[in-house]
Short mmCIF file of the C-alpha atoms (twelve columns), coordinates in Angstrom:
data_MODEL
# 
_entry.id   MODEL 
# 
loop_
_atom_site.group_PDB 
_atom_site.id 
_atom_site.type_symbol 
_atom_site.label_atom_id 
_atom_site.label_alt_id 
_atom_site.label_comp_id 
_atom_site.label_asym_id 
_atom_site.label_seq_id 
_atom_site.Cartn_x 
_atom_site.Cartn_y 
_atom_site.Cartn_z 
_atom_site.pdbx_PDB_model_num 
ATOM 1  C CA . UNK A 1  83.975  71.471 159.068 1 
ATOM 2  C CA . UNK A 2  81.566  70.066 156.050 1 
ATOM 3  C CA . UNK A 3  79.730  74.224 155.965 1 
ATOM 4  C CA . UNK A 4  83.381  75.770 156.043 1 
ATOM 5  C CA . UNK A 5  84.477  72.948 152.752 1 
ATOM 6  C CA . UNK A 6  81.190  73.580 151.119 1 
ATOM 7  C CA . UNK A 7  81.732  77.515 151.027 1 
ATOM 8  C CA . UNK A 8  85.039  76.615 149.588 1 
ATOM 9  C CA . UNK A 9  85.459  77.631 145.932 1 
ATOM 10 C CA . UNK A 10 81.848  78.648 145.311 1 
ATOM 11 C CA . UNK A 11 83.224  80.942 142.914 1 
ATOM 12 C CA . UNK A 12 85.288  78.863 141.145 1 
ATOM 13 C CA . UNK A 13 82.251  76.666 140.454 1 
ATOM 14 C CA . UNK A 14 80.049  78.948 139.209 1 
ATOM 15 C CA . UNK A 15 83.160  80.331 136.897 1 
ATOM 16 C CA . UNK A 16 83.248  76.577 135.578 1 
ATOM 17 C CA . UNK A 17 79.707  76.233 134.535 1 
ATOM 18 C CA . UNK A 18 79.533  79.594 132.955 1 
ATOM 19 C CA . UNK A 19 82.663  78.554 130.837 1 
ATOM 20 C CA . UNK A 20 80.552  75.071 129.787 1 
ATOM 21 C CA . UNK A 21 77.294  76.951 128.835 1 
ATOM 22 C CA . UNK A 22 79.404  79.580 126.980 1 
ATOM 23 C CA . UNK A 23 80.846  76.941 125.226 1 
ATOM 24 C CA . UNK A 24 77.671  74.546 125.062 1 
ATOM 25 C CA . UNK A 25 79.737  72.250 126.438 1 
ATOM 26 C CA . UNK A 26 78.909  69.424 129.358 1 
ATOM 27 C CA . UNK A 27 79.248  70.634 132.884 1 
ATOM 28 C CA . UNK A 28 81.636  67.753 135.033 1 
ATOM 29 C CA . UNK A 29 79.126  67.300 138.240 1 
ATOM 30 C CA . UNK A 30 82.629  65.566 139.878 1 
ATOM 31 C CA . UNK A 31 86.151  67.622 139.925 1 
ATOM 32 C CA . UNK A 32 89.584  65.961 141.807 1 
ATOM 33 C CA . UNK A 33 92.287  68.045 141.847 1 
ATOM 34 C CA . UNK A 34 95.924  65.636 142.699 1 
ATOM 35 C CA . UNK A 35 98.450  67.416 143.973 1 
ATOM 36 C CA . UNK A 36 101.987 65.194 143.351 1 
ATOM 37 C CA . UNK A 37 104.520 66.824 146.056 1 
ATOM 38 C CA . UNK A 38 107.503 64.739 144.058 1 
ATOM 39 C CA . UNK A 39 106.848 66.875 140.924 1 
ATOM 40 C CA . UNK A 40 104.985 70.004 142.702 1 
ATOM 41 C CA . UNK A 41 102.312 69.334 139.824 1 
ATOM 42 C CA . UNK A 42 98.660  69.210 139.986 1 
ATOM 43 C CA . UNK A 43 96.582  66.412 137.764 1 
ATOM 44 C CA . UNK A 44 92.791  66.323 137.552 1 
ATOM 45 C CA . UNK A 45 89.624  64.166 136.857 1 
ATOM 46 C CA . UNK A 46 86.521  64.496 135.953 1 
ATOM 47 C CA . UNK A 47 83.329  62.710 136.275 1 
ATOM 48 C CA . UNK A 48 80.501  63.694 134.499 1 
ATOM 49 C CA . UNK A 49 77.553  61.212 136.336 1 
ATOM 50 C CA . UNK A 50 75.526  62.725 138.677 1 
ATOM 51 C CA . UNK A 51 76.771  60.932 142.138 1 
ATOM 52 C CA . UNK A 52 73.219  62.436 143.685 1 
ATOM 53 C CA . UNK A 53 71.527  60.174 141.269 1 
ATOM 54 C CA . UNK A 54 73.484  57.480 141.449 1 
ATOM 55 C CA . UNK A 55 73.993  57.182 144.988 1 
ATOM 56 C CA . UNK A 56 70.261  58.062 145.900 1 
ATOM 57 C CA . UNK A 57 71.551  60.929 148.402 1 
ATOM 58 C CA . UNK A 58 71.436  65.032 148.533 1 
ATOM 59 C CA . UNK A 59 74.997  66.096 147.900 1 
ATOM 60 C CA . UNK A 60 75.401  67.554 151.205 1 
ATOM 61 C CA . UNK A 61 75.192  64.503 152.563 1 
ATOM 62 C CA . UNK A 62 77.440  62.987 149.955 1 
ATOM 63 C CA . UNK A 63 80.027  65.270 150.853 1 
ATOM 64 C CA . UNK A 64 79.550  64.867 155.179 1 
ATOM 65 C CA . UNK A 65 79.894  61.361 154.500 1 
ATOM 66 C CA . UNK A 66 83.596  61.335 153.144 1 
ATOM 67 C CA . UNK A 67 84.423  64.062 155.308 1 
ATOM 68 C CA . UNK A 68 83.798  61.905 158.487 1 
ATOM 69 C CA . UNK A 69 85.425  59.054 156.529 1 
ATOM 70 C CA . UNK A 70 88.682  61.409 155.367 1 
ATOM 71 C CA . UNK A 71 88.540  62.375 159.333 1 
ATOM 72 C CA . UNK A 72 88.495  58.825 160.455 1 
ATOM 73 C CA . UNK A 73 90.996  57.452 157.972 1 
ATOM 74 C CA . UNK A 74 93.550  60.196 159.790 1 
ATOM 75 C CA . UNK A 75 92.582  59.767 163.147 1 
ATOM 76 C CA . UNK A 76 91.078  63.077 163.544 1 
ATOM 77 C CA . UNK A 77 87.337  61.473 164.487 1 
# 
């Protein structure tokens, strides 16, 4: 499941950080998208620290990590 959610929105990515360097603007190294159902409305956040750096791990990893803890919170592990 983590290699299918990686290959997700590749595109988009690379989009964003053309759209930063275009603009010689900071790059956000952290992007939530909240999706309300109530209002049918999406909200964002950004984080612009680099969570590699800060938690001392590859990114992959980062992201296999919640992953099995998203899967476990559900019940699906």
């Amino acid at each position: 499941m983590a290699e299918e959610f990686s290959d997700c929105g590749i595109e988009d990515i690379e989009n964003i950080i053309d759209i930063c360097k275009a603009y010689d603007s900071e790059c956000p190294h952290v992007i939530k998208l909240i999706y309300n159902v109530q209002t049918e409305s999406f909200d964002a956040e950004y984080d612009y620290e680099d969570v590699a750096e800060v938690y001392d791990k590859d990114v992959p990893v980062i992201v296999e990590e919640w992953v099995a803890e998203v899967e476990k919170q559900e019940g699906l592990n």
